[in-house]
C-alpha positions as CSV (number, residue, x, y, z in Angstrom):
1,X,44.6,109.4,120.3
2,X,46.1,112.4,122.8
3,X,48.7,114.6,120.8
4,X,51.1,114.0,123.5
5,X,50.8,109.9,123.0
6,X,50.8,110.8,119.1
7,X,53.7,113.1,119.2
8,X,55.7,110.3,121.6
9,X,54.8,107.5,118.7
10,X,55.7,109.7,115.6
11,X,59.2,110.5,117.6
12,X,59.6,106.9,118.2
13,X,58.5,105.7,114.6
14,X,61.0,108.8,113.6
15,X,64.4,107.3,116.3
16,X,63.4,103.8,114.9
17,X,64.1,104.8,111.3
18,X,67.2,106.5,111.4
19,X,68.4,103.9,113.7
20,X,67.2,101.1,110.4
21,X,69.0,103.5,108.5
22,X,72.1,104.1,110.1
23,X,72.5,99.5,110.2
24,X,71.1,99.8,106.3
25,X,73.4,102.5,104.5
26,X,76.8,102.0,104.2
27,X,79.3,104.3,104.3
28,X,83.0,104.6,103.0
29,X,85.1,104.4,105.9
30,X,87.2,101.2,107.6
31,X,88.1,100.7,111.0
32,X,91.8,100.2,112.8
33,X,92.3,99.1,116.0
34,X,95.3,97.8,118.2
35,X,96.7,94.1,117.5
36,X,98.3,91.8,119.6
37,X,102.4,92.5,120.1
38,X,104.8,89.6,119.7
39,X,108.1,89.5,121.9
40,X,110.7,89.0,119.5
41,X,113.1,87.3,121.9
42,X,110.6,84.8,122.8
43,X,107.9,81.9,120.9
44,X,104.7,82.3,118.8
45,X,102.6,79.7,118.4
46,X,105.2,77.1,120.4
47,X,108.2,78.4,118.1
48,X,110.8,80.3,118.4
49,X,110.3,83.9,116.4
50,X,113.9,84.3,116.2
51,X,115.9,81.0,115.5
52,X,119.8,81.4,114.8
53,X,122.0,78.9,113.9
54,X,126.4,78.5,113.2
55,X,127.1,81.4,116.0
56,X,127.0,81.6,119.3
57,X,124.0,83.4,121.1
58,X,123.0,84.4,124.2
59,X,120.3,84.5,127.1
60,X,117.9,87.0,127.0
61,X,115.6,88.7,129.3
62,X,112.6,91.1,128.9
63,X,110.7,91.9,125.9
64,X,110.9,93.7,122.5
65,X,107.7,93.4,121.6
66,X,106.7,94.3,117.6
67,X,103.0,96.1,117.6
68,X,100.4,95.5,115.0
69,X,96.9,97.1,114.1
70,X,94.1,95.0,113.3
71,X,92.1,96.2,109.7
72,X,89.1,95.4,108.3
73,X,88.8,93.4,105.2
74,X,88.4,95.4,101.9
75,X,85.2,93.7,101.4
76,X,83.9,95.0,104.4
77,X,81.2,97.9,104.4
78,X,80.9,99.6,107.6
79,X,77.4,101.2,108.0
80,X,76.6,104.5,110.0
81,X,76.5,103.1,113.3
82,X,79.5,101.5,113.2
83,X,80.9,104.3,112.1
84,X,79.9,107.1,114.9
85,X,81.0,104.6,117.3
86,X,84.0,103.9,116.4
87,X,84.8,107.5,116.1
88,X,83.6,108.0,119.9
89,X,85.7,105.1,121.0
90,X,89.3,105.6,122.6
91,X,90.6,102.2,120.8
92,X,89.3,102.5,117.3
93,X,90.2,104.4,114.7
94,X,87.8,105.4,111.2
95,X,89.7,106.2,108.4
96,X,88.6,106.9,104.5
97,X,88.3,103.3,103.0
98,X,90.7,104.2,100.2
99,X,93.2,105.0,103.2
100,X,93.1,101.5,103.5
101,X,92.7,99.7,100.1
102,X,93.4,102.4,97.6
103,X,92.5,102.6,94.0
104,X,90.1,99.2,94.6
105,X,93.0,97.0,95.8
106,X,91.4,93.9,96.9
107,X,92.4,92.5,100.2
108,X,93.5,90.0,98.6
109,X,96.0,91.8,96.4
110,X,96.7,93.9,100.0
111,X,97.5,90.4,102.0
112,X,100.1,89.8,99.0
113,X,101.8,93.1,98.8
114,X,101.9,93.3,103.0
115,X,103.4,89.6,102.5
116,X,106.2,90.7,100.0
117,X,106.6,93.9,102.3
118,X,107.1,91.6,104.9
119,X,109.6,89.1,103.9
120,X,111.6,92.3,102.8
121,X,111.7,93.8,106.0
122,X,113.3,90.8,107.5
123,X,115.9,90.8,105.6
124,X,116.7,93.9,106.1
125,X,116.8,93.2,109.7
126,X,118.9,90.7,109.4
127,X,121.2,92.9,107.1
128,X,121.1,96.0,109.6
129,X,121.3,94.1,112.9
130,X,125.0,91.8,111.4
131,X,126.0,95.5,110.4
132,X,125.8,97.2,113.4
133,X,127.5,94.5,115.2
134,X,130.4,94.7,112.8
135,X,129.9,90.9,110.9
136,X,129.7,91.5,107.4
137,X,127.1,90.6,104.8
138,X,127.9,89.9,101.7
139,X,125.4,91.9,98.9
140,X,124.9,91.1,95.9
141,X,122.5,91.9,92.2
142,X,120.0,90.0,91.5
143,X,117.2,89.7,89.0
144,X,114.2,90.3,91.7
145,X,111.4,89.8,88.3
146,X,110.8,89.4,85.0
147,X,107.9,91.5,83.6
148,X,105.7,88.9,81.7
149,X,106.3,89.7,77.5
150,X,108.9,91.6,77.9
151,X,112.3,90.9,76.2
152,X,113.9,89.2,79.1
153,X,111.3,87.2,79.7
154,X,113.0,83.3,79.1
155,X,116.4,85.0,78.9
156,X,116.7,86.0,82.8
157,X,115.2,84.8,85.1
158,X,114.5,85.4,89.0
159,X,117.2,85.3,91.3
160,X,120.0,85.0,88.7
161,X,122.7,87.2,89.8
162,X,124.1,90.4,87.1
163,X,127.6,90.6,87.4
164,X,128.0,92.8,84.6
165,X,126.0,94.9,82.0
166,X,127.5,96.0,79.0
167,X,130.6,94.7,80.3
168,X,130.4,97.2,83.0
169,X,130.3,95.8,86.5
170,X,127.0,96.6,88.5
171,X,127.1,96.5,92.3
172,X,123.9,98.4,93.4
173,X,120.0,97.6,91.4
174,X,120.5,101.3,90.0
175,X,123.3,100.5,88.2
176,X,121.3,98.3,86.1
177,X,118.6,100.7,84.7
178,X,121.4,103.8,84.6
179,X,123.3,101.1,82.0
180,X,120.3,99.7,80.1
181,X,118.8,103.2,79.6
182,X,121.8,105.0,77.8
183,X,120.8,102.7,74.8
184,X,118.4,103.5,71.9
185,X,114.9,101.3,72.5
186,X,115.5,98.1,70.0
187,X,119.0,97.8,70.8
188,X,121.1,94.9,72.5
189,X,121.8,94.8,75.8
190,X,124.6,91.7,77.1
191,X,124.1,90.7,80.8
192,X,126.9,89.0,82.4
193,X,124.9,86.6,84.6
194,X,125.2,84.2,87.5
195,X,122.1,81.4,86.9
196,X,120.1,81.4,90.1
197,X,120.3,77.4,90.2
198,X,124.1,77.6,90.2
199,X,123.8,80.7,92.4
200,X,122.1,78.8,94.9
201,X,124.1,75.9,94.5
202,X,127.2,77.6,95.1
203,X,126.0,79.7,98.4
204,X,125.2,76.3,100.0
205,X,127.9,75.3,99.4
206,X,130.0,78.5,101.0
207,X,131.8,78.8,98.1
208,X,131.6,81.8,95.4
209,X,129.8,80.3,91.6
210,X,132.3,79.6,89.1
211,X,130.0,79.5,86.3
212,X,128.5,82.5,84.4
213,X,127.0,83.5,80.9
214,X,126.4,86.3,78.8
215,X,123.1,86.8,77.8
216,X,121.8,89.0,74.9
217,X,118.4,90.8,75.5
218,X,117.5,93.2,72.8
219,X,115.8,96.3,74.5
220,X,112.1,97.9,73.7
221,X,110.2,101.4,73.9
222,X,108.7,102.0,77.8
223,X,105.3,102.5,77.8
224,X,105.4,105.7,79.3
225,X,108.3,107.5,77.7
226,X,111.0,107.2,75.5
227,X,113.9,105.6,77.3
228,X,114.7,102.0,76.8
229,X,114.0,98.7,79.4
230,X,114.0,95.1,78.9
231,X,111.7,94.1,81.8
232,X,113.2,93.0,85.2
233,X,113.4,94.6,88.5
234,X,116.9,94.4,90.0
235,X,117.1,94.1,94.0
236,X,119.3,93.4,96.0
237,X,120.5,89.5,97.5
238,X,122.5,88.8,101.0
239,X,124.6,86.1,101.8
240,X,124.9,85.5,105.6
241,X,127.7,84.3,107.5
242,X,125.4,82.2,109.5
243,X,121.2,81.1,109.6
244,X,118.9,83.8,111.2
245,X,115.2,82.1,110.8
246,X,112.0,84.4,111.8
247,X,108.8,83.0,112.2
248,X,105.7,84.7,112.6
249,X,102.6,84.0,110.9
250,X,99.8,86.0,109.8
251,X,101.3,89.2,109.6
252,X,102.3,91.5,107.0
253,X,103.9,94.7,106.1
254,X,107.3,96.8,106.6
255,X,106.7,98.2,110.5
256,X,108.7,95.1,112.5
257,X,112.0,95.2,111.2
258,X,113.3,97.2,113.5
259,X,111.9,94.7,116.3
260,X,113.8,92.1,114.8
261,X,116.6,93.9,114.2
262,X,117.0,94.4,118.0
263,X,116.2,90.8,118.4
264,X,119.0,89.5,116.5
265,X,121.8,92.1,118.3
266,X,119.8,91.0,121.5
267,X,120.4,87.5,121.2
268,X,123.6,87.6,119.1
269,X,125.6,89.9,122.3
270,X,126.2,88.9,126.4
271,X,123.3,90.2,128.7
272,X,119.8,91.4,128.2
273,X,119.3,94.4,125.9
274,X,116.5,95.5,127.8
275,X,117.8,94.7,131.5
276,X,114.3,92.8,131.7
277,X,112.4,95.5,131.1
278,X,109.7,95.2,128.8
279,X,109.8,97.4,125.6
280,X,108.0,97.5,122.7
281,X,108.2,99.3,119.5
282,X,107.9,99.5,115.7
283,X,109.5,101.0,112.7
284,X,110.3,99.9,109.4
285,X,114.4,99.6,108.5
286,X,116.6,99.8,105.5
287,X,119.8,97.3,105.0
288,X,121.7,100.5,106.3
289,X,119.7,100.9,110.0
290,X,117.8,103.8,108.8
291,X,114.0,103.7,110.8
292,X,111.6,104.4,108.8
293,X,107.8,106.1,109.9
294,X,105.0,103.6,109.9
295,X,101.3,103.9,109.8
296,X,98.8,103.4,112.7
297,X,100.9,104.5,115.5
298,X,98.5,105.5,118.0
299,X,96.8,101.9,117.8
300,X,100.3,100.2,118.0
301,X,100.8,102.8,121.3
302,X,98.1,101.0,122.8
303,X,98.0,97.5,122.2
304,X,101.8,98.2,123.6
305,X,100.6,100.0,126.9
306,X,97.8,97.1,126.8
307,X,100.0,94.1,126.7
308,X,102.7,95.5,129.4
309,X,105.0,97.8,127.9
310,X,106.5,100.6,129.7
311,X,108.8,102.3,127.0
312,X,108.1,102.6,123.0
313,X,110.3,102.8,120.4
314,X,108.9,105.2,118.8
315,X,110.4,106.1,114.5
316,X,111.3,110.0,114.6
317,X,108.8,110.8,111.9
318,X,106.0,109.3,114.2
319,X,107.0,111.1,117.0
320,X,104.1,114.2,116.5
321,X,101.4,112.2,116.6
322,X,103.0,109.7,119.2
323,X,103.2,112.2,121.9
324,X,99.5,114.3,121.3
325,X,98.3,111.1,122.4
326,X,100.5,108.9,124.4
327,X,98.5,106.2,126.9
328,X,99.1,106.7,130.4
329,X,102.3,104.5,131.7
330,X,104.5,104.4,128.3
331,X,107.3,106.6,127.8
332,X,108.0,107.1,124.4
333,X,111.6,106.7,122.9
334,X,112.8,109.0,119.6
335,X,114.5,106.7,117.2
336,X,116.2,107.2,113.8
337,X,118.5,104.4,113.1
338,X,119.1,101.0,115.0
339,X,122.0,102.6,116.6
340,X,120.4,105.1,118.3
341,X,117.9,102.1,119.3
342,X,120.4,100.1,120.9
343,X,121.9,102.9,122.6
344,X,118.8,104.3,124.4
345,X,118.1,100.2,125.1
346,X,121.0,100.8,127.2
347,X,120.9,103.7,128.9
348,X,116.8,102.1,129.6
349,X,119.1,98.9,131.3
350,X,121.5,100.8,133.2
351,X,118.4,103.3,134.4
352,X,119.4,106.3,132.9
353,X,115.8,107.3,132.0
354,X,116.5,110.7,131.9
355,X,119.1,110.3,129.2
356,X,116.4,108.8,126.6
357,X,115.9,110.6,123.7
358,X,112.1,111.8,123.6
359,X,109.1,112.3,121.4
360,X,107.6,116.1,121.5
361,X,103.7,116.6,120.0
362,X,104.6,118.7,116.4
């Protein structure tokens, strides 16, 4: 055989197994990429995403659109050529697997948590969109869980409400472990209770609950220290003046509640929020209107610009990143608290551009 024809095989042989190589050995990295985006004002799936009912709304016009990022499962092993092209590809990113699912999370303890993150961040929408437009929410303590074997466990319960502890009146979750903690581990604790059934009972009724008990839990050791618990998580439960339904399946996580936040004002005020333009955004919020930085943003930037938008509300934290990268056509918009939102959404209406706030690369 010539050299030439030899050397041309052996190369070959050589190309063909790295490139076996590269499908064959896995490596620890996953993959983002843009998801679709969801116009809160309008339907998913035939439904409305925003449904309010008992007050008055009004037409809307445009788009607020709430951005996802598509993951891969934490079962999934990406091999090496997955990996170089996603990192030579303008809409992927490759990040550390343990970015991702850390400390072995299974996706299916990941779909859970992003679930509960979820639900949370629509209440605080709700919360932070009645607040700016001056209707008031009612707030209350609640037992959010009972850890399983601990001493409250059959004694409190999920969703009752803690008026008192101690015979000391509670009105944030703090309050609860500042109160239980000043005793000595094996001492009693008395919680001045609500039951969630009569709770529930007397919210649907529109009345406040008449009924309440005093319930005894004797406190233990923590695991990791000295101070004393008795085993619940205290949170925090809302009473609404009127319904405010969101709908949206199959997705999770914190980063569209400012979305619906914006959604609710929209629809709960005269005139388009927007003035028709179309606007997309993300940004997790507290019950207070505080935005919060999110993770992903440069795929959510472009599944924005890829879907139509022409302005992004963009959380101040995420601003660096944001703008070393923004897609062509989107201008971003800084945001720290739904107030600021709703005011550059206004100025963007009236088309003062110049006015809006902007992101500048860190």
């Amino acid at each position: 055989m010539p050299r030439r024809t030899a050397t041309m095989l052996a190369s070959t042989l050589a190309l063909i197994a790295l490139l076996c190589a590269g499908v064959l050995i896995p490596v620890p990295y996953a993959e983002m990429s843009p998801g679709p985006t969801v116009n809160t004002l309008g339907d998913s799936e035939g439904e409305p995403v925003l449904r309010i009912s008992g007050q008055e709304t009004y037409r809307t016009a445009g788009n607020l659109n709430m951005t996802t990022v598509r993951v891969t499962g934490a079962e999934y092993r990406m091999n090496l050529v997955e990996a170089v092209a996603g990192w030579l590809a303008d809409d992927i990113v490759v990040v550390p697997h343990d970015t991702l699912y850390p400390d072995g999370k299974t996706e299916e303890q990941s779909t859970q948590e992003n679930a509960e993150e979820f639900s949370q961040s629509q209440e605080s929408a709700r919360v932070a969109a009645l607040r700016q437009l001056n209707i008031p929410v009612a707030s209350r303590v609640v037992v959010s869980s009972v850890q399983k074997g601990s001493p409250a466990e059959g004694k409190l319960h999920a969703g009752d409400v803690i008026k008192e502890v101690d015979g000391t009146a509670v009105r944030e979750p703090k309050d609860v472990a500042e109160i239980v903690t000043k005793r000595s581990p094996g001492r009693p604790v008395d919680f001045t209770i609500v039951p969630a059934k009569d709770a529930a009972a007397a919210e649907k009724a529109g009345r406040e609950p008449t009924v309440s008990e005093k319930i005894t839990v004797t406190t233990k050791r923590a695991e990791d220290g000295g101070r004393a618990i008795v085993g619940i998580q205290a949170g925090t439960d809302h009473t609404f003046p009127f319904k405010i339904d969101i709908k949206l399946d199959d997705v999770g996580g914190p980063s569209a509640g400012l979305m619906f936040a914006l959604g609710i004002v929209d629809k709960l005020t005269p005139g388009a929020l927007t003035g028709g333009h179309f606007v997309a955004g993300t940004g997790t919020i507290d019950d207070n209107g505080k935005v919060g930085p999110i993770g992903g943003i440069d795929m959510k930037l472009v599944g924005a610009r890829d879907a139509g938008a022409k302005y992004f509300l963009t959380p101040a934290a995420n601003c660096p990143a944001a703008a070393s990268d923004t897609p062509d056509g989107l201008t971003l918009i800084k945001v720290e608290t739904i107030r600021d939102a709703v005011r550059s959404l206004q100025k963007v209406q009236k088309g003062d551009t110049a006015a809006l706030p902007s992101c500048t690369a860190g």
